[in-house]
VEXLO-52982 format. One record per residue (C-alpha): residue number from 1; x, y, z. Coordinates in steps of 0.001 Angstrom, whole numbers, plus 500000, padded with zeros to 6 digits. Layout:
N
+------+--------+--------+--------+
| doza |      x |      y |      z |
+------+--------+--------+--------+
|  NUM |      X |      Y |      Z |
...
+------+--------+--------+--------+
This chain:
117
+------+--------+--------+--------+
| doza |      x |      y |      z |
+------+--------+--------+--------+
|    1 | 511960 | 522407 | 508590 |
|    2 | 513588 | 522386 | 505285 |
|    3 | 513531 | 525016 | 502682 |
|    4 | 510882 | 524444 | 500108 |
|    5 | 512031 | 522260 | 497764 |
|    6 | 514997 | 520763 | 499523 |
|    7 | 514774 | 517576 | 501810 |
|    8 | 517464 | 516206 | 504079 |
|    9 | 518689 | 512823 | 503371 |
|   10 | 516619 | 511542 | 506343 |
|   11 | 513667 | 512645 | 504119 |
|   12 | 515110 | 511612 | 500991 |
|   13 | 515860 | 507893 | 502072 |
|   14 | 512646 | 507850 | 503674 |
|   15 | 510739 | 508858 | 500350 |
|   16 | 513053 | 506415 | 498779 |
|   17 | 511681 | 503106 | 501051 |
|   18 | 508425 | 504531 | 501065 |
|   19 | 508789 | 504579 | 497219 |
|   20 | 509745 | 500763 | 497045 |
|   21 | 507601 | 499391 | 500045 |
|   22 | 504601 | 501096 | 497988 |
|   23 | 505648 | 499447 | 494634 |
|   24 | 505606 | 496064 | 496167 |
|   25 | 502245 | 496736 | 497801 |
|   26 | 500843 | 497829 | 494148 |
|   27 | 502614 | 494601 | 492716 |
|   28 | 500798 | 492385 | 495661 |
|   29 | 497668 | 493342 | 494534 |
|   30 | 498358 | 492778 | 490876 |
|   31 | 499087 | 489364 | 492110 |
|   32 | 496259 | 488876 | 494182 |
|   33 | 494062 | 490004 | 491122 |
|   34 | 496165 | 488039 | 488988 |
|   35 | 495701 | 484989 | 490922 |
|   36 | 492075 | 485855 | 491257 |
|   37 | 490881 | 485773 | 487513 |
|   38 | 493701 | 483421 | 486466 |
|   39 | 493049 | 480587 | 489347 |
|   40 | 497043 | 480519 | 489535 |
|   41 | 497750 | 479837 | 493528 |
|   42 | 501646 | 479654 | 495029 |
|   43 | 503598 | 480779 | 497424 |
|   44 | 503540 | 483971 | 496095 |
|   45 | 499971 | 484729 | 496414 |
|   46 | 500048 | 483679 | 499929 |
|   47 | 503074 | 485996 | 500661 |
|   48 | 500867 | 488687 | 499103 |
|   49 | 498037 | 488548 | 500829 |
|   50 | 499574 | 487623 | 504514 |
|   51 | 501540 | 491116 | 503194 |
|   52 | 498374 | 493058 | 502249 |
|   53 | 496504 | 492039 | 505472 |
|   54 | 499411 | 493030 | 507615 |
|   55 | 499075 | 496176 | 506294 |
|   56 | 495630 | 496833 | 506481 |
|   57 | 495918 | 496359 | 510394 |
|   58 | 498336 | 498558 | 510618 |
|   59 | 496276 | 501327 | 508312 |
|   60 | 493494 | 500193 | 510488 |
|   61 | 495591 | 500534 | 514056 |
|   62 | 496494 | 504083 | 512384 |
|   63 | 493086 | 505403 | 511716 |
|   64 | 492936 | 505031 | 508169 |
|   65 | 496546 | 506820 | 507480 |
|   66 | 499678 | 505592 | 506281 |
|   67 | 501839 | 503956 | 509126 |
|   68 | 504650 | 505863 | 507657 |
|   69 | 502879 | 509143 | 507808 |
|   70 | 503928 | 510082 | 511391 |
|   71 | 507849 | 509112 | 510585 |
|   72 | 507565 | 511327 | 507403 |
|   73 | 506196 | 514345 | 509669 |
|   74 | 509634 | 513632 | 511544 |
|   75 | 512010 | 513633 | 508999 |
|   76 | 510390 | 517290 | 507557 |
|   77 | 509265 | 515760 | 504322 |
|   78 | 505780 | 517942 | 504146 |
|   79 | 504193 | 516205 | 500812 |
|   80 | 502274 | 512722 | 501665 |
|   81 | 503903 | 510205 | 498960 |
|   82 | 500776 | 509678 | 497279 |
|   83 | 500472 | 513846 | 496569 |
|   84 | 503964 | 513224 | 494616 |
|   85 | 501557 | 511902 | 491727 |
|   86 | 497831 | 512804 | 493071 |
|   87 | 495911 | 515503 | 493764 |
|   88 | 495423 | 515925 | 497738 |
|   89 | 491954 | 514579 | 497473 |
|   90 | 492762 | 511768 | 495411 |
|   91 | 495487 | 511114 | 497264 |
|   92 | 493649 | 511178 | 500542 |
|   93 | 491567 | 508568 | 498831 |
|   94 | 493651 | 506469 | 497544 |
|   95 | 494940 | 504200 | 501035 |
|   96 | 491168 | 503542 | 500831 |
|   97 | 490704 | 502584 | 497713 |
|   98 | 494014 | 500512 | 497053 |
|   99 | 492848 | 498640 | 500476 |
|  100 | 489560 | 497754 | 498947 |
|  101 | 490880 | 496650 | 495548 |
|  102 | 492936 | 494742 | 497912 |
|  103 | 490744 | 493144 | 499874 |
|  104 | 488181 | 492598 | 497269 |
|  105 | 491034 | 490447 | 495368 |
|  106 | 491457 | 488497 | 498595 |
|  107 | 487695 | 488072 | 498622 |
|  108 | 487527 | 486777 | 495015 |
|  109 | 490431 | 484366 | 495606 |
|  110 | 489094 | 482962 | 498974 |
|  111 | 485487 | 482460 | 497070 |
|  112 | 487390 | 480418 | 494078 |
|  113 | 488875 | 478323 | 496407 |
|  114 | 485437 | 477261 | 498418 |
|  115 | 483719 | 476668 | 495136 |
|  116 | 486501 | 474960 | 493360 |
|  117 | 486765 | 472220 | 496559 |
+------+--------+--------+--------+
């Protein structure tokens, strides 16, 4: 394992794309919700959401964890992303949490649609 404080690249690169792939997840949702209360619909939203229930099944396949969690443990990097910026219990919350913003969005966009046909 690394020193504390120091990460090998493999870590580094890894926090990195774990970094970005999160940032697009947290703009999806701000689309979805965007979409949701605005009644805006595109290709966009679509990509979002087929993106946001992709990774719920893979959260879901992983018990509730980060898919990337496991690949992390690999590469020595011993903080979970979300601990970066969150307590531990917020952070262990927050897969949750974002997932049911997520899906609530989802929700409220699917219900526009049935009531506006």
């Amino acid at each position: 394992m690394a020193a504390r404080g120091t990460l090998s690249p493999a870590a580094r690169l890894l926090r990195l794309a774990h970094t970005v792939i999160t940032a697009v997840f947290l703009l999806a949702i701000a689309d979805v919700w965007w979409c949701a209360l605005s009644g805006r619909r595109g290709r966009l939203l679509r990509v979002a959401m087929a993106s946001l229930t992709a990774e719920a099944a893979l959260v879901g396949a992983n018990h509730g964890d980060c898919p990337l969690g496991g690949l992390q443990q690999r590469v020595d990097d011993p903080v979970p992303l979300f601990e970066l910026v969150l307590s531990p219990a917020a952070a262990r919350r927050a897969v949750p949490v974002l997932g049911g913003i997520a899906g609530t969005g989802i929700a409220v966009v699917a219900w526009r649609d049935r009531r506006d046909r």
